[in-house]
PyMOL commands that place a pseudoatom at each C-alpha (Angstrom):
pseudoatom trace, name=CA, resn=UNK, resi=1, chain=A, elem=C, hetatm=0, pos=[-9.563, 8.714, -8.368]
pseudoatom trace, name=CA, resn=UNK, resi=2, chain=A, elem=C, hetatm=0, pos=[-7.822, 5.747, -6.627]
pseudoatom trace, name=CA, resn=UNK, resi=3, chain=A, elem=C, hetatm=0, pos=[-8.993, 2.706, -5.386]
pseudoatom trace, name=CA, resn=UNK, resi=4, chain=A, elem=C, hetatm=0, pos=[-10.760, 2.227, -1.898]
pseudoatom trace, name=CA, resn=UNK, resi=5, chain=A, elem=C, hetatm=0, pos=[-10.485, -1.507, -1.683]
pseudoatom trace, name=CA, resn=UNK, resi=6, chain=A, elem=C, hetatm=0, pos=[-6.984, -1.120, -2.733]
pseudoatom trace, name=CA, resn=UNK, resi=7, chain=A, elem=C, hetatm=0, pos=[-6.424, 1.380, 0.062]
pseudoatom trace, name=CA, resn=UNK, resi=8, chain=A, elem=C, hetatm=0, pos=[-8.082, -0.397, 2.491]
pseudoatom trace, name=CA, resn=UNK, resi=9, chain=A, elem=C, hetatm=0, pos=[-5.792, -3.789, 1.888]
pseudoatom trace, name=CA, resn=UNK, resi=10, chain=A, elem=C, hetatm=0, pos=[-2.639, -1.453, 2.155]
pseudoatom trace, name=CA, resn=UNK, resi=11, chain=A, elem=C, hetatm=0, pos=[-3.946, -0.050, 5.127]
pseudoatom trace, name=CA, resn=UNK, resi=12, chain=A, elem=C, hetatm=0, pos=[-4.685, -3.063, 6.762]
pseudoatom trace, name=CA, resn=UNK, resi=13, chain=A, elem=C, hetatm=0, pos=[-1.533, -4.986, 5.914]
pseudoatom trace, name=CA, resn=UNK, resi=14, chain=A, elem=C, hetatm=0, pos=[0.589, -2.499, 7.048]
pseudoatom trace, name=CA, resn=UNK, resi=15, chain=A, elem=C, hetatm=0, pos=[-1.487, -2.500, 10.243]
pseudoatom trace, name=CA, resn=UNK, resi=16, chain=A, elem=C, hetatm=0, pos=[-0.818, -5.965, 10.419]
pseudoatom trace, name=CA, resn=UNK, resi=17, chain=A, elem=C, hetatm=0, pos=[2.688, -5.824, 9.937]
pseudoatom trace, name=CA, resn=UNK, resi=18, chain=A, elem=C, hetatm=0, pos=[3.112, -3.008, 12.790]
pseudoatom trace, name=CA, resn=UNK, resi=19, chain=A, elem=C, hetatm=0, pos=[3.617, -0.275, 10.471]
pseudoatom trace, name=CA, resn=UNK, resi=20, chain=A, elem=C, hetatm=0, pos=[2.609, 3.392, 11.337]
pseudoatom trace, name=CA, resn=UNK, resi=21, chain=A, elem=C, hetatm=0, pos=[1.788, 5.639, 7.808]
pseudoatom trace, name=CA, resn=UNK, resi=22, chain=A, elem=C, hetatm=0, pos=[4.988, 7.399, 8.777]
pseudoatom trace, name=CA, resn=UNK, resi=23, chain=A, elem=C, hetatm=0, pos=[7.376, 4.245, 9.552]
pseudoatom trace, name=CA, resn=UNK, resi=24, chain=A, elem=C, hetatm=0, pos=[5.698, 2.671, 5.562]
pseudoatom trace, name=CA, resn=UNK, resi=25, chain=A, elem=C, hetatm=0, pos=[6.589, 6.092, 4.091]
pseudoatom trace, name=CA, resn=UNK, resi=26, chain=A, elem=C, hetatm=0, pos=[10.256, 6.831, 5.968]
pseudoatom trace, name=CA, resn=UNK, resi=27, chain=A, elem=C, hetatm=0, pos=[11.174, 2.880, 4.528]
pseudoatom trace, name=CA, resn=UNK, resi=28, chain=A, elem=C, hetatm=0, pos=[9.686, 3.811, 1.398]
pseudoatom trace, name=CA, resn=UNK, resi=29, chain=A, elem=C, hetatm=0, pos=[11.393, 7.008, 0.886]
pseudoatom trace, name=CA, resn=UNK, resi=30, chain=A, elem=C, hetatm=0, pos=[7.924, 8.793, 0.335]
pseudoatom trace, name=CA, resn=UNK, resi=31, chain=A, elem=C, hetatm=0, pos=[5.651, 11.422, 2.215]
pseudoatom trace, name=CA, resn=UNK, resi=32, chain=A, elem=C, hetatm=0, pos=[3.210, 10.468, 4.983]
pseudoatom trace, name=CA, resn=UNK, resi=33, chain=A, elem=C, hetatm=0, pos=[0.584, 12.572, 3.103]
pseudoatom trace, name=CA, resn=UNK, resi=34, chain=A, elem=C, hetatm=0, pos=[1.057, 10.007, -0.137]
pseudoatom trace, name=CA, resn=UNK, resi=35, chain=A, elem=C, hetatm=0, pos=[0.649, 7.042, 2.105]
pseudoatom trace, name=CA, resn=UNK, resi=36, chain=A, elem=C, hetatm=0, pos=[-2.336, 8.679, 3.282]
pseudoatom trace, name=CA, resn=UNK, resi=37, chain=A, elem=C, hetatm=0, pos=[-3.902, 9.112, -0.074]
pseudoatom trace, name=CA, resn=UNK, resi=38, chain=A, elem=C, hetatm=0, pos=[-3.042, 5.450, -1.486]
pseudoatom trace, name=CA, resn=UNK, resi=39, chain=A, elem=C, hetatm=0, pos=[-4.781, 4.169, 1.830]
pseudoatom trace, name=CA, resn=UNK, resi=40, chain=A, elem=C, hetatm=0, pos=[-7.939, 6.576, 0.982]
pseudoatom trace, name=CA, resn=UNK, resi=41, chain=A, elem=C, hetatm=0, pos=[-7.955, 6.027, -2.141]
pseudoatom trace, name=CA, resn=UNK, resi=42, chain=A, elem=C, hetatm=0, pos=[-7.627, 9.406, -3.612]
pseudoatom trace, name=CA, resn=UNK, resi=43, chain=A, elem=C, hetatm=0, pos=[-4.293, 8.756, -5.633]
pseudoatom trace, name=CA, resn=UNK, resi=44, chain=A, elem=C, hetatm=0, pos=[-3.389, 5.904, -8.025]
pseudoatom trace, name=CA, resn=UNK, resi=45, chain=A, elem=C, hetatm=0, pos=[-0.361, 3.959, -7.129]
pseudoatom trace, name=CA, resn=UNK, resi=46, chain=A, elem=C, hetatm=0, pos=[1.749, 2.767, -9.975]
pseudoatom trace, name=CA, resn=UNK, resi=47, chain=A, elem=C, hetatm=0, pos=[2.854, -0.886, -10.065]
pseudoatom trace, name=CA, resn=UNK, resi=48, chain=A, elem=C, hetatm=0, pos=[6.348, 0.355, -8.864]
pseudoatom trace, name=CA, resn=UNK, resi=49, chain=A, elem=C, hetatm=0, pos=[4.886, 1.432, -6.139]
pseudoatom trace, name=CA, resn=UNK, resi=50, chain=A, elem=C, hetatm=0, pos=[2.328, -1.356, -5.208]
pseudoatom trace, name=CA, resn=UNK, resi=51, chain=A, elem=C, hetatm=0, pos=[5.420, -3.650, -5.683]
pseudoatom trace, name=CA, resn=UNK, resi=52, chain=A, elem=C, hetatm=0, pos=[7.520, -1.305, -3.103]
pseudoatom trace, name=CA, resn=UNK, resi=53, chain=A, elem=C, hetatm=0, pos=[4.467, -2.022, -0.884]
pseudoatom trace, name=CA, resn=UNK, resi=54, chain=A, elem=C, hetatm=0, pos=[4.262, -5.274, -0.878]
pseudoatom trace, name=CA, resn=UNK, resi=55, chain=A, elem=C, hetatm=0, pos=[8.498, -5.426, -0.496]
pseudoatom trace, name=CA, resn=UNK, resi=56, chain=A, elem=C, hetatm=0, pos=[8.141, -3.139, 2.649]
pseudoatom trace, name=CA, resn=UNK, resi=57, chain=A, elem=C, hetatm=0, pos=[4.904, -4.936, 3.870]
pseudoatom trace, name=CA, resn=UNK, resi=58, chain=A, elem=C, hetatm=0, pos=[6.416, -8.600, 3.511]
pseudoatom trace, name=CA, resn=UNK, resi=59, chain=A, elem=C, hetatm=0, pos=[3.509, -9.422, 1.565]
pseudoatom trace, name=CA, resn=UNK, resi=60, chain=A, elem=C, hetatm=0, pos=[2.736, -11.085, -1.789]
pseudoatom trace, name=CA, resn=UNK, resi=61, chain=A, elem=C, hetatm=0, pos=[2.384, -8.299, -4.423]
pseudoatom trace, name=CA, resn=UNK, resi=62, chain=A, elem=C, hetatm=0, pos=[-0.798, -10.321, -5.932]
pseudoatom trace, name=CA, resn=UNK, resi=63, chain=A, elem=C, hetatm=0, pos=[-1.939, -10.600, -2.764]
pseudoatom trace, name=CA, resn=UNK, resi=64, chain=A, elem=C, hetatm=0, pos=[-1.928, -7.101, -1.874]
pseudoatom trace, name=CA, resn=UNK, resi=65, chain=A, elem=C, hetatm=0, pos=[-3.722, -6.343, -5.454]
pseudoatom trace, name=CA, resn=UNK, resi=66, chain=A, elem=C, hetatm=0, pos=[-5.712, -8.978, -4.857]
pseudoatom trace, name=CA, resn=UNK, resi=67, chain=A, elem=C, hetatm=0, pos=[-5.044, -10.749, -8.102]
pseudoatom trace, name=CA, resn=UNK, resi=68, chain=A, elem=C, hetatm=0, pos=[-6.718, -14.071, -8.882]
pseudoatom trace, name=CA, resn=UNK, resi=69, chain=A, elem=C, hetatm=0, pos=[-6.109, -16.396, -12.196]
pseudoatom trace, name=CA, resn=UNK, resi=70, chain=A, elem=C, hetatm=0, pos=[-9.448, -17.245, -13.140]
for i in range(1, 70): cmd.bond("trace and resi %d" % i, "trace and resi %d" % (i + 1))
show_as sticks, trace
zoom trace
């Protein structure tokens, strides 16, 4: 099982970049119905993948994990 706070910050950074699920997955070169379980939360994205994100999204791949140095 993924993660749904992960899914929910992919989800809304690629709202807020004016991406559809289908427009993140056609530049990613992957299937609408894998976007659609990272943003749920029912599939585990590999840190490729988070990093392809975060290319696609123009965001900050820490950001997007939400990483913090403590």
């Amino acid at each position: 099982m993924g993660d749904t706070r992960l899914g929910y910050r992919i989800r809304s950074y690629r709202k807020l970049k004016g991406h559809t699920q289908q427009s993140l997955a056609d530049e990613m070169g992957v299937s609408l119905n894998f976007v659609g379980s990272l943003e749920r939360g029912t599939k585990t994205p590999t840190e490729s993948v988070l990093r392809k994100i975060a290319s696609t999204l123009q965001v900050d791949y820490e950001e997007l994990c939400a990483i913090t140095n403590k």
